[in-house]
C-alpha positions in Angstrom: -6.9 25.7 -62.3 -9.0 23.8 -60.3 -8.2 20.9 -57.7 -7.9 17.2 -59.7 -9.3 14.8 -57.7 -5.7 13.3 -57.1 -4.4 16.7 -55.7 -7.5 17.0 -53.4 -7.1 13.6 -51.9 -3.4 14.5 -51.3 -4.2 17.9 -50.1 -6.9 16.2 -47.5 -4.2 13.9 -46.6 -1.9 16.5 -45.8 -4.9 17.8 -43.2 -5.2 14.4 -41.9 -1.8 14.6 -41.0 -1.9 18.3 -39.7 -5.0 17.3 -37.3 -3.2 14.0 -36.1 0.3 14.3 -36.1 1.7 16.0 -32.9 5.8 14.2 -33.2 8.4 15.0 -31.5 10.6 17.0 -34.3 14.4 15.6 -34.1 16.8 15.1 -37.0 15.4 13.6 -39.8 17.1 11.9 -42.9 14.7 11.2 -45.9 15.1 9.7 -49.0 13.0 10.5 -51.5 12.6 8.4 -54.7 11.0 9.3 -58.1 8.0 10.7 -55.7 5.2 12.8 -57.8 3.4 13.9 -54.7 2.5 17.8 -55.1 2.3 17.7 -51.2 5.1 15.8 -48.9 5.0 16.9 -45.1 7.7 16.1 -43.1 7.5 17.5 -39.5 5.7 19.4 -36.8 7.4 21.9 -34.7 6.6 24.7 -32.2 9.1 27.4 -32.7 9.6 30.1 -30.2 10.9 33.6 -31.6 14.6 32.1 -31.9 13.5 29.1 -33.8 15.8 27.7 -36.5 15.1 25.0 -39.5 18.2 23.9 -40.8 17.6 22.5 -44.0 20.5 20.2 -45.8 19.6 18.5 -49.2 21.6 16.8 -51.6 21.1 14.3 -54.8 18.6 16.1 -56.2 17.6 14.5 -59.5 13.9 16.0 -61.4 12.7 14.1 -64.5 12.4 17.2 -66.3 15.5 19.6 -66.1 13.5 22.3 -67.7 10.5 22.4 -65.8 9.9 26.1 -64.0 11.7 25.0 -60.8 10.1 28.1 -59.0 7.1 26.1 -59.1 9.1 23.1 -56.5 10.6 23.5 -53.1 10.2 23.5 -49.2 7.8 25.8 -47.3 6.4 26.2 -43.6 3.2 26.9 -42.5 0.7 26.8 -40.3 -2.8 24.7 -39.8 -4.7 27.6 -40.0 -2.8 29.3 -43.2 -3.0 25.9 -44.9 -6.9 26.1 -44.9 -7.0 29.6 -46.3 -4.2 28.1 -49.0 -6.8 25.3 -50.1 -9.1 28.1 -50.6 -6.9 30.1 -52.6 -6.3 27.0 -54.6 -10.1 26.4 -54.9 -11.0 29.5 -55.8 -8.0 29.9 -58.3 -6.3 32.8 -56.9 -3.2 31.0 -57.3 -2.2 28.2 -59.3 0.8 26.7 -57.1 1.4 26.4 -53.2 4.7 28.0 -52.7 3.0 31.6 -54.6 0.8 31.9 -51.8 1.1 34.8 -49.4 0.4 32.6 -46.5 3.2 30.0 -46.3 6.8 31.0 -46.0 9.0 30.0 -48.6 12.3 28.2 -47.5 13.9 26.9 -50.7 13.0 27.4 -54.3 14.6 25.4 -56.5 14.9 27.9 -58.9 17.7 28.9 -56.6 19.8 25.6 -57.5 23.1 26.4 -59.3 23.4 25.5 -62.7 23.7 21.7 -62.6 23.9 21.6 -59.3 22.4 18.9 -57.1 22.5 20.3 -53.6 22.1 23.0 -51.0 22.1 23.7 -47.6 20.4 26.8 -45.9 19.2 27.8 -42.5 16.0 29.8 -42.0 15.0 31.8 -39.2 11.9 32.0 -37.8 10.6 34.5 -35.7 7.0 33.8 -35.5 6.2 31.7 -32.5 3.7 29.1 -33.5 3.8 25.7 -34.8 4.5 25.0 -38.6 4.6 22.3 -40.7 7.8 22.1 -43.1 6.6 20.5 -46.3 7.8 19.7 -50.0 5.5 21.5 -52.8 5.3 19.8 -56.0 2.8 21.9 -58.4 3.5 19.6 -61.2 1.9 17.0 -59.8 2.4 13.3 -62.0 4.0 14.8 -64.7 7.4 15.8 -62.7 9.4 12.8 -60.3 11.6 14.1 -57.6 14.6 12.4 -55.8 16.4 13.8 -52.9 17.8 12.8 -49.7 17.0 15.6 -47.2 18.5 16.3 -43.9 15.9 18.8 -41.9 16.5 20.0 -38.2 14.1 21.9 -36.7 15.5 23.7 -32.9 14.4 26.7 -30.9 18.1 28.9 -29.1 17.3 28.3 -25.6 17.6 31.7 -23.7 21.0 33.4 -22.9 23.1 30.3 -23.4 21.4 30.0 -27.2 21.9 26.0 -26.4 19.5 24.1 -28.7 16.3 22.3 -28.4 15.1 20.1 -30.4 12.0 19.5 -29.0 8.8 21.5 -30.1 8.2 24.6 -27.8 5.0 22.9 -26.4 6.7 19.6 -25.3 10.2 20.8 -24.2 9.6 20.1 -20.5 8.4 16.6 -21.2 11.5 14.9 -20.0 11.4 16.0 -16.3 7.7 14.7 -16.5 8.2 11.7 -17.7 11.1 10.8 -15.2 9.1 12.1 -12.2 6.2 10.0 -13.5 8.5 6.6 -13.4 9.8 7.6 -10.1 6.3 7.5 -9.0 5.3 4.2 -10.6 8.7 2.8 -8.7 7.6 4.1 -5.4 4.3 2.5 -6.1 5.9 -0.8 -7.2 8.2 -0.9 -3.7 5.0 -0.3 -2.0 3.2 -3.2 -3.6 6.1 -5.2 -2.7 5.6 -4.6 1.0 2.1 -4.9 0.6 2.7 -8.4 -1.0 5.1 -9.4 1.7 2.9 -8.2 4.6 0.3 -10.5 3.2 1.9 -13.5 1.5 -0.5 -15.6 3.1 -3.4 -14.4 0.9 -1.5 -13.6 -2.1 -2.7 -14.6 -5.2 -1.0 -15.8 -9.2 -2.2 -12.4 -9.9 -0.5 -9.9 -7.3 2.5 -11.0 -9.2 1.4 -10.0 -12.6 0.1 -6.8 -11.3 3.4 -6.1 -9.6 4.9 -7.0 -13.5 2.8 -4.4 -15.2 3.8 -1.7 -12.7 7.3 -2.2 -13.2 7.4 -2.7 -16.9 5.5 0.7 -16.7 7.7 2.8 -15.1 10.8 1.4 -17.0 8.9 2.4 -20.0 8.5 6.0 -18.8 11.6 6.0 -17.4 13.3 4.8 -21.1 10.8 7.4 -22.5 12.4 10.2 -20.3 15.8 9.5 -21.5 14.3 9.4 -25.4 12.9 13.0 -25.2 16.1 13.9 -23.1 18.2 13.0 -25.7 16.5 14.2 -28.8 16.4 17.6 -26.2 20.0 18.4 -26.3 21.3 16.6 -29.6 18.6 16.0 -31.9 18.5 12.1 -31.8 17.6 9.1 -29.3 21.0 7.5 -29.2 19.2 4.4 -29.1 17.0 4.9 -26.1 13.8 4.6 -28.4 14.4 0.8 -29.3 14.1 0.2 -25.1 11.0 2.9 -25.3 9.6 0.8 -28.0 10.5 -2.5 -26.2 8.7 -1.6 -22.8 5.9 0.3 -24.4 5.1 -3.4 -26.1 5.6 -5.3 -23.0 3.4 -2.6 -21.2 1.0 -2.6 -23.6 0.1 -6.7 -23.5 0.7 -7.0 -19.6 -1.9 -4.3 -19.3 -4.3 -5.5 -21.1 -3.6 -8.8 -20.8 -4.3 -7.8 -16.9 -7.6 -6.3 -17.5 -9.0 -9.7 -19.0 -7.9 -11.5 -16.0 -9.2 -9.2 -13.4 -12.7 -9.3 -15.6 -12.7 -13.4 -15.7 -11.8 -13.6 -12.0 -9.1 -15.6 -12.5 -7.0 -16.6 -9.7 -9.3 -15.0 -7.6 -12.3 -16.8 -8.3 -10.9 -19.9 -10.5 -7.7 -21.0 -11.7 -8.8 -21.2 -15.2 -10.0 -19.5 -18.4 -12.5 -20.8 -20.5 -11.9 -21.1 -23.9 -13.8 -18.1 -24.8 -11.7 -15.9 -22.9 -8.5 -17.7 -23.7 -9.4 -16.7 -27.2 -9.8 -12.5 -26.4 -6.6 -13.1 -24.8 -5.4 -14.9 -28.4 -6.7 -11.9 -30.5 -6.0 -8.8 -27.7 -2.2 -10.0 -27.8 -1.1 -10.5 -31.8 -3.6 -7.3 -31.9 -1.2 -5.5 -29.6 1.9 -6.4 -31.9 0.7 -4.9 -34.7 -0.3 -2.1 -33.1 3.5 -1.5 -31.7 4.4 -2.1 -35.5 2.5 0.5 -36.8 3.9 3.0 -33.4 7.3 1.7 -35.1 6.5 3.2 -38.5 4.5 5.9 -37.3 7.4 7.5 -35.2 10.4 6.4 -37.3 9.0 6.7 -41.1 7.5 10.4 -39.9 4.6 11.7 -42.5 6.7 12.4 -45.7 6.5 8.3 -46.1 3.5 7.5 -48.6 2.0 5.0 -46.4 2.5 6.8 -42.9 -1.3 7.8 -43.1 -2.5 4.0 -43.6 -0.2 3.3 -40.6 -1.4 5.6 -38.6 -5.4 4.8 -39.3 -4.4 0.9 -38.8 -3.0 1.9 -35.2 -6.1 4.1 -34.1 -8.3 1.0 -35.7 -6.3 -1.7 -33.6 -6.3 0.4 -30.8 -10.1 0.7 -30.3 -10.5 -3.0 -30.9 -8.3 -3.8 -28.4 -10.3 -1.8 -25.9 -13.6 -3.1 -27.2 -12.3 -6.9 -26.7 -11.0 -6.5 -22.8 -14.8 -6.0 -22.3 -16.1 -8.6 -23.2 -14.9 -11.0 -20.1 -16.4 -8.5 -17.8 -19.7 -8.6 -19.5 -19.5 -12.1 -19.4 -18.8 -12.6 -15.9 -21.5 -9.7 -15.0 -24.1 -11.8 -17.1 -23.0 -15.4 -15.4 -23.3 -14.4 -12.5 -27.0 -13.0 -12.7 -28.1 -16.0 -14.3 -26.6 -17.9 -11.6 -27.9 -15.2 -9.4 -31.5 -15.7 -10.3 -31.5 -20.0 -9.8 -29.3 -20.4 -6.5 -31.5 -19.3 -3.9 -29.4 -18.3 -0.8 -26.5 -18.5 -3.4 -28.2 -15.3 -5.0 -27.6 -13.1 -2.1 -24.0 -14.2 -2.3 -23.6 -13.5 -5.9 -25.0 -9.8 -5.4 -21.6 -9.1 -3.3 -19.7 -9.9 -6.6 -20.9 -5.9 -7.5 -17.0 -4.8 -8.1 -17.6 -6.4 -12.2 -19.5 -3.7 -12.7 -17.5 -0.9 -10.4 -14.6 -2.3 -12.7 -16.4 -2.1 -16.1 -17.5 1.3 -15.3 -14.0 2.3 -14.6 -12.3 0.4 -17.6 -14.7 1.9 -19.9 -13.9 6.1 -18.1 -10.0 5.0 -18.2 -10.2 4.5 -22.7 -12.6 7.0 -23.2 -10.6 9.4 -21.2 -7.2 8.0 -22.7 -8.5 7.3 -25.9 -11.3 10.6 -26.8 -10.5 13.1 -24.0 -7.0 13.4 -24.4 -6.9 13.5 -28.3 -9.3 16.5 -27.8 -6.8 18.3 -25.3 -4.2 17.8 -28.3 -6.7 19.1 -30.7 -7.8 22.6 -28.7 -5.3 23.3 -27.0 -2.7 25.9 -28.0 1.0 24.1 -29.4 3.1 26.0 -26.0 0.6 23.6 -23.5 0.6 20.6 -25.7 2.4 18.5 -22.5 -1.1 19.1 -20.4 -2.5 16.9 -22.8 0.2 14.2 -22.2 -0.2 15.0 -18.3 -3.6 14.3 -18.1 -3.5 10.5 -20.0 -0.7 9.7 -17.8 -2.4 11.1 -14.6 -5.6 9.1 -15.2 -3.2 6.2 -16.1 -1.8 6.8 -12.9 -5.3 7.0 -10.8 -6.2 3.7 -13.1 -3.2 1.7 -11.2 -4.5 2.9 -8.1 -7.7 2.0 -8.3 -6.9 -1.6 -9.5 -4.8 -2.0 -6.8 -6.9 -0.7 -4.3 -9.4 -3.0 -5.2 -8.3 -6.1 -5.4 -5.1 -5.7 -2.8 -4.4 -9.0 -1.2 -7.4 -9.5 1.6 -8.3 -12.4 4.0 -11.4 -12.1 2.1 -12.4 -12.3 -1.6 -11.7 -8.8 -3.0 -15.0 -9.4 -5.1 -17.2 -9.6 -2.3 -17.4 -5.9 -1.1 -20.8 -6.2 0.4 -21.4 -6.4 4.1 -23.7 -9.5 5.6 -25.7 -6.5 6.9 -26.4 -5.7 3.2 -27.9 -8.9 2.2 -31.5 -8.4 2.5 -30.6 -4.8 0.6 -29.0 -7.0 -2.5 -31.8 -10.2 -2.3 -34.5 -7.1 -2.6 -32.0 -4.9 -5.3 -31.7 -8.1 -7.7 -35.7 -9.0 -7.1 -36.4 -5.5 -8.1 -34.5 -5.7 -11.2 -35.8 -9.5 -11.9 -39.6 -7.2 -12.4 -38.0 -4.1 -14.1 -36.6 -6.7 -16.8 -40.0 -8.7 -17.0 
């Protein structure tokens, strides 16, 4: 039998899921109430050849005791199987998931004792790749399933067979991410002494800057001790609600910083208009729903039926948010020529203010890179070398820091003026030659 139309929507939600979903796996309890979902994915994981999925359910209750149970239960599988599946489905080779040759069946429940509501097994897997467990439903609406399920997904590290509960591609991620907040320390004492050396021409802003570093590596640093956890025992002991606090706080100082830098505030005027006071009112609520939907993302994990929603909502928040912080750069960039063009002498002046538009450049590289370049890496490459994609966000993170505090490091001088006097009759010529291109 063909695909219904609901099946197919669930099916290509399941994809959705499979193409954005790259979790941590840990151990997960789920409740499952009255669900008719013919497809409910839990997690990810990236099993070595000693992988293990231990898989404990209990308070199983079906609408319809005498429904063929073989036709319900927990499978794994791959990205790549799953699309030869939905052909299989498409071209009616087989009527129901779990009789596929392509998954691997964990638990039928066919295999339920009589009357029982519970069971517990451990499956081995010895295929190194990354699977998806998932709960099959082929009767679609006409059969409700509740359960609570406990799943724990581990690879036996070496000789010492100690468990890790962190996919095969991301099991080094801890030591990265502490390295990383020692690094954002060591930058943070070294702003410090740079403040200090030149308290004389610090600016309201140095501060904040100084802020955003530190709330960064205390988020890496909480982040560290997350994945470290969930490593060796399977669950955050609480270090995720600090990850989730710092991640926030991160989140609005930094972009709350890239509007200021783009108005020139402090450095140029100890004000915002209202126009930028109002980015700064939509770019900050904006952010907390965005940490919300992280929230629900991470915690729910994909079996919830509105993990999907949550996770478009935080892709769609997150790409305004970027869109807004540019908007007081083009501003400032577009003031200035006007002012540029009716000042005379002033216009000279006004050409040295060219670090807008070194800054736009690099605001825009920094979210495409974050935002498009690293979801590709994710995408391509292979599950065992999925922490290169986390490496090289947090590296251009890094070099984004840098470059901001490079740039506008406490000077005698105006940090926005980077041109020389010597350059002036370059920059009266540049901006009269653009005057004509535009005319």
């Amino acid at each position: 039998m063909a695909l219904s139309l609901s099946s197919r929507s669930v099916f290509l939600s399941f994809l959705l899921f499979l193409s954005l979903s790259l979790s941590f796996a840990e151990i997960r309890y789920t409740q499952i109430r009255s669900d008719v979902r013919p497809i409910i994915p839990f997690d990810q994981f990236g099993f070595t050849h000693t992988g293990r999925l231990e898989l404990n359910v209990s308070g199983i209750s079906i609408s319809d005791p005498n429904a063929d149970l073989s036709k319900v239960g927990f499978f794994l599988c791959t990205r790549d199987a799953w699309m030869h599946v939905l052909q299989q489905l498409e071209d009616e080779e087989v009527t129901c998931v779990l009789l596929s040759d392509l998954v691997k069946p964990v638990f039928s429940f066919s295999n339920l004792k009589k009357n029982g509501d519970s069971f517990n097994t451990v499956f081995f897997e010895t295929d190194a790749d990354q699977f998806t467990l998932v709960f099959a439903n082929c009767f679609g609406n006409q059969l409700k399933v509740s359960m609570d399920v406990r799943s724990a997904m581990y690879n036996l590290d070496g000789k010492s067979q100690r468990r890790d509960y962190l996919s095969a591609g991301k099991t080094i991620l801890p030591r990265v991410y502490f390295l990383l907040s020692l690094g954002y320390f060591f930058l943070a004492g070294l702003w410090i002494s740079v403040l200090y050396k030149k308290r004389l021409t610090v600016f309201r802003i140095h501060f904040f800057m100084l802020a955003v570093l530190i709330l960064k590596a205390l988020n890496l640093l909480c982040e560290a001790e997350d994945k470290s956890y969930i490593k060796r025992t399977g669950s955050a002991h609480g270090w995720d609600v600090l990850f989730y606090i710092f991640s926030f706080l991160k989140g609005i100082t930094l972009f709350t910083l890239i509007v200021l830098i783009g108005t020139g505030w402090s450095f140029l005027k100890p004000y915002l208009q209202d126009k930028e006071k109002k980015v700064l009112m939509i770019v900050i609520p904006l952010q907390v729903v965005a940490n919300i939907a992280q929230v629900a993302i991470d915690e729910s994990g994909p079996f919830a039926q509105d993990w999907v929603t949550w996770k478009q909502i935080f892709l769609l928040v997150d790409v305004v948010c970027c869109c807004a912080v540019l908007f007081p750069i083009v501003w400032s960039i577009k003031n200035l020529r006007e002012a540029a063009r009716t000042d005379g002498k002033a216009a000279v002046n006004l050409m040295k203010l060219t670090l807008f538009r070194q800054y736009y450049i690099v605001v825009i590289c920094y979210i495409y890179f974050t935002r498009v370049v690293v979801y590709a890496l994710e995408t391509i490459t292979s599950y065992r070398y999925l922490w290169t994609s986390v490496v090289a966000g947090e590296l251009a993170t890094l070099a984004f820091y840098v470059f901001t505090g490079l740039k506008f490091k406490p000077e005698a001088h105006n940090p926005y003026f980077v041109i020389d006097d010597e350059e002036e009759e370059a920059a009266a010529e540049q901006l009269k030659l653009e005057d004509e291109f535009e005319l």
